[in-house]
C-alpha positions as CSV (number, residue, x, y, z in Angstrom):
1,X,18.3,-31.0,33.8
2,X,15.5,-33.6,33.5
3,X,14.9,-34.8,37.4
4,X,11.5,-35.8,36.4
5,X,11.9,-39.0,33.7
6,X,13.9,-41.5,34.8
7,X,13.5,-43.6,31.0
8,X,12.3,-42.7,27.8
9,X,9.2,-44.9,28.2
10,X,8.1,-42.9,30.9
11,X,8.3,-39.8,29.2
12,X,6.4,-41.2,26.2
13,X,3.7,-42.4,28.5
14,X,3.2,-39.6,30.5
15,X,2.8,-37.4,27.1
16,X,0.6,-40.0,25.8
17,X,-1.9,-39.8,29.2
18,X,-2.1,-36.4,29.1
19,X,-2.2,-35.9,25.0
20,X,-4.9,-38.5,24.6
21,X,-6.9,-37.2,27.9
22,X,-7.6,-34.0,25.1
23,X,-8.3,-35.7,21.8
24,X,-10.2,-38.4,20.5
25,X,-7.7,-39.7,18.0
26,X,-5.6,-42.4,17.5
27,X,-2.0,-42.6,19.2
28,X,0.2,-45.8,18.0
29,X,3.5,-46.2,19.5
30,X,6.6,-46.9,17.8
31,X,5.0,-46.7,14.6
32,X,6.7,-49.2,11.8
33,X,6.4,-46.6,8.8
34,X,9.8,-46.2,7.9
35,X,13.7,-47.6,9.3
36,X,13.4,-47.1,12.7
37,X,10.4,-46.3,14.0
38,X,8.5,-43.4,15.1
39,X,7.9,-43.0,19.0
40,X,4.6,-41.9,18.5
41,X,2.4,-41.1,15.6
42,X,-1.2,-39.4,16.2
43,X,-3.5,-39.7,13.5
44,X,-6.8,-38.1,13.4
45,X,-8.9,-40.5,11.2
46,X,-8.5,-44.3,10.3
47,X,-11.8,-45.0,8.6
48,X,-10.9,-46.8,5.5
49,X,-12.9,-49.2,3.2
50,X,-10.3,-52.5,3.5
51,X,-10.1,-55.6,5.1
52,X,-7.4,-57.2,7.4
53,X,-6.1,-59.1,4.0
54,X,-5.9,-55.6,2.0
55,X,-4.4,-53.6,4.5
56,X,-1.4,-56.4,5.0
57,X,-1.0,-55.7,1.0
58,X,-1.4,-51.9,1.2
59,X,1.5,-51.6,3.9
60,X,4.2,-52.8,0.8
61,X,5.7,-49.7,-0.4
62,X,5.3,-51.4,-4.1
63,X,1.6,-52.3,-3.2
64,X,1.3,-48.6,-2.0
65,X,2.6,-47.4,-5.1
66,X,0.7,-49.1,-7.6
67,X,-2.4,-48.5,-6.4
68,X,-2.1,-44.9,-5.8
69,X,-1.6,-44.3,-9.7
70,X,-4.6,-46.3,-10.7
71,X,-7.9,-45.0,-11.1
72,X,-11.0,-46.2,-9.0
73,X,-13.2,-46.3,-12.9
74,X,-10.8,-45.6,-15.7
75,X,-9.0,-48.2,-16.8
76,X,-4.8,-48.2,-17.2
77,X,-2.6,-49.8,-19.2
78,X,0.6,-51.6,-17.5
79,X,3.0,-49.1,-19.5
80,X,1.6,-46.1,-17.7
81,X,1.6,-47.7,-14.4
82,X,5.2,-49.0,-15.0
83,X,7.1,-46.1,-16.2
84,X,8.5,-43.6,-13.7
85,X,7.0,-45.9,-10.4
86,X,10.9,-47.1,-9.5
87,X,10.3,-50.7,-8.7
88,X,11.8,-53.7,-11.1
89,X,9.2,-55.7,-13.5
90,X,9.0,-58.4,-10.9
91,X,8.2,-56.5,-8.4
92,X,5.6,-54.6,-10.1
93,X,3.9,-58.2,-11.1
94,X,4.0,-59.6,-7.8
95,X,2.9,-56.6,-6.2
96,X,-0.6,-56.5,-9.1
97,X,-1.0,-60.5,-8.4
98,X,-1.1,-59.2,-4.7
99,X,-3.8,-56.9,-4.9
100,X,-5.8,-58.2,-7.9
101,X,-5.5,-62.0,-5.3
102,X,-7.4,-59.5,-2.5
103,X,-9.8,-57.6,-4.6
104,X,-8.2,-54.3,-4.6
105,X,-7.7,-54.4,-8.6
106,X,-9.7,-55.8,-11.2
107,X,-7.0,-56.9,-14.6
108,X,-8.5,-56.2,-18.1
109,X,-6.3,-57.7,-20.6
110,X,-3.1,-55.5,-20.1
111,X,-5.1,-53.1,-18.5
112,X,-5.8,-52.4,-14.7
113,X,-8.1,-50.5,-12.4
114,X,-9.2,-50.3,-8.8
115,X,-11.6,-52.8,-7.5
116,X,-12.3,-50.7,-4.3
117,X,-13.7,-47.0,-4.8
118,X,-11.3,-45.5,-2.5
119,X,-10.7,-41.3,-1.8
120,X,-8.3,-40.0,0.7
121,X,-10.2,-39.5,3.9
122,X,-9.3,-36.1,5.8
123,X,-6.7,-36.6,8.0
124,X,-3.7,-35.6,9.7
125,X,-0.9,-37.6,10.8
126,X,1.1,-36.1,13.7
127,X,4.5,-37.9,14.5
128,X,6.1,-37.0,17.8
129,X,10.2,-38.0,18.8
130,X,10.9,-38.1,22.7
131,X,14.2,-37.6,24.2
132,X,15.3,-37.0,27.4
133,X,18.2,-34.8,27.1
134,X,19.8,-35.9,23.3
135,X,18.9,-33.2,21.0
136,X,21.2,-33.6,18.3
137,X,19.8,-37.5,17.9
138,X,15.8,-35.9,18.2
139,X,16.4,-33.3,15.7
140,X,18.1,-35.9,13.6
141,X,15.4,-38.1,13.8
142,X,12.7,-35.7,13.7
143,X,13.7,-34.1,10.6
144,X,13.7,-37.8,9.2
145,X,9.7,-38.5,9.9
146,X,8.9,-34.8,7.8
147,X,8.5,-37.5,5.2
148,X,5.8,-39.4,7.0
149,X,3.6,-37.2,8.6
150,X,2.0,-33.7,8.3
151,X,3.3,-32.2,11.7
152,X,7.0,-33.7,13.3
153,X,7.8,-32.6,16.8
154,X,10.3,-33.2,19.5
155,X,9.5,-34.0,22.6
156,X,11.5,-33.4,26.0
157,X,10.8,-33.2,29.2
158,X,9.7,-29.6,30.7
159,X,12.8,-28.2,31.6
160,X,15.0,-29.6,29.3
161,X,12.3,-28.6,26.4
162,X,12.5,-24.5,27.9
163,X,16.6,-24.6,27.3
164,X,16.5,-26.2,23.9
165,X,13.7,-23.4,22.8
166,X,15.9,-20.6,24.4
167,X,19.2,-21.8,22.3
168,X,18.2,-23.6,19.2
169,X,14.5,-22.1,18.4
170,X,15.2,-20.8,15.5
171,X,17.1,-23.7,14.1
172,X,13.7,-26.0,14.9
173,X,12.0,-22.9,13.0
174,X,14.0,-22.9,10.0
175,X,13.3,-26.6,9.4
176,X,10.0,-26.7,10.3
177,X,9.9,-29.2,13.4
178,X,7.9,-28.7,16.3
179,X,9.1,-28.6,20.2
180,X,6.7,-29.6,23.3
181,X,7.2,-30.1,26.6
182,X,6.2,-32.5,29.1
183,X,6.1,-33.1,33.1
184,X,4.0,-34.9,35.2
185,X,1.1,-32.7,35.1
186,X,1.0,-30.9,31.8
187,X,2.3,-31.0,28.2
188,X,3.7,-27.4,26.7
189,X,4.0,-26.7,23.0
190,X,7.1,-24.3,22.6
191,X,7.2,-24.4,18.6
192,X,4.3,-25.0,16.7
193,X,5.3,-26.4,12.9
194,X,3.6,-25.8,9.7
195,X,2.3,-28.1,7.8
196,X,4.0,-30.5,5.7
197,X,3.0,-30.4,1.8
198,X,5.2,-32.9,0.2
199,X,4.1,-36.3,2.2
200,X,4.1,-38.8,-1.0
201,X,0.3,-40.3,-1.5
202,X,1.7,-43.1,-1.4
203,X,3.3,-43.0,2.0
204,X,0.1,-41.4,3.4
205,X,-1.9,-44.4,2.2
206,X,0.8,-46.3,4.2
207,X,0.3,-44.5,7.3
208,X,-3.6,-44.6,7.0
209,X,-3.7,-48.7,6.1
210,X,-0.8,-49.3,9.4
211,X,-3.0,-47.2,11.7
212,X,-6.3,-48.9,10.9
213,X,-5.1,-52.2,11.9
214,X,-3.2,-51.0,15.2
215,X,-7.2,-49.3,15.6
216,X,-8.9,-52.8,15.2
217,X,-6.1,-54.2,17.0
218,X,-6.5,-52.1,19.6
219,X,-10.6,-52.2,19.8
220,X,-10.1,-55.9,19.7
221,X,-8.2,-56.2,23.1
């Protein structure tokens, strides 16, 4: 079982060569979206209308949140914001100082909207968990990142990714993961998963806003 990765990295690399060598989108490793980060998250379009400043403020959960319930010309009042978001009053505030300080909302009285006309961009976010042999901690994990990203997959290496799709296929089926495998030459999809419909907005904003500065980063260097 597994003679051909001798570390994890090395497995994640070698995936990552050969993945990228047959898209043009955006890989970031270890991907700080939620506790514990993802090994690698593809995403498939990062062209978003903030600055540096404005993505820092978008990454906040509370930020996130907030902005994703107001309207880019209609005007709301702090009560409809407020009620059902799940953050404290202080929070709330600090978070609206945040944004309205970096132009992202314009305050009207007690009254807010969106200073930036922003629509969701297509995209598709793609995370990917690499193990070498522990599939109970992969499937663990890789059930956790459903809530980030459209498509979650394992990844093993070749031969160790053919045994887990011969005993615990239909387990990966029934909760909709994905299963690839990798060796030196070529990556093999075993499982193919559907596609995720409850992502949060607000979480997808999150992924969007992290991956655009890892892109400038990135372009940068």
């Amino acid at each position: 079982m597994n003679k051909i990765f001798r570390y994890e990295k090395d497995l994640v690399d070698t995936f990552r060569k050969i993945h990228a060598s047959r898209r043009s989108t955006l890989l970031i490793d270890e991907m700080k979206i939620r506790w514990g980060n993802i090994d690698l998250v593809e995403i498939s379009n990062t062209a978003l209308p903030f600055s540096k400043e404005q993505c820092q403020v978008l990454s906040k959960p509370s930020c996130a949140k907030i902005f994703m319930r107001l309207k880019n010309k209609r005007l709301l009042s702090k009560e409809k914001l407020f009620v059902g978001l799940g953050v404290s009053e202080s929070t709330f505030h600090k978070a609206m100082s945040e944004m309205i300080r970096e132009r992202l909302v314009i305050r009207e009285g007690n009254n807010y909207r969106r200073n930036v006309n922003f629509v969701f961009p297509k995209v598709i976010i793609t995370g990917y968990e690499a193990k070498l042999t522990d599939y109970s901690k992969a499937l663990y994990q890789a059930r956790m990142n459903k809530e980030y990203v459209d498509y979650s997959y394992m990844v093993f290496p070749m031969d160790v990714a053919e045994n887990i799709a011969k005993k615990h296929g239909e387990t990966l089926v029934s909760f909709n993961l994905g299963l690839i495998g990798v060796s030196q030459e070529k990556v093999k999809v075993y499982i193919r998963p559907r596609k995720n419909e409850s992502m949060k907005p607000y979480i997808r904003l999150m992924n969007l806003v992290i991956s655009s500065e890892a892109y400038k980063e990135e372009a940068a260097s």
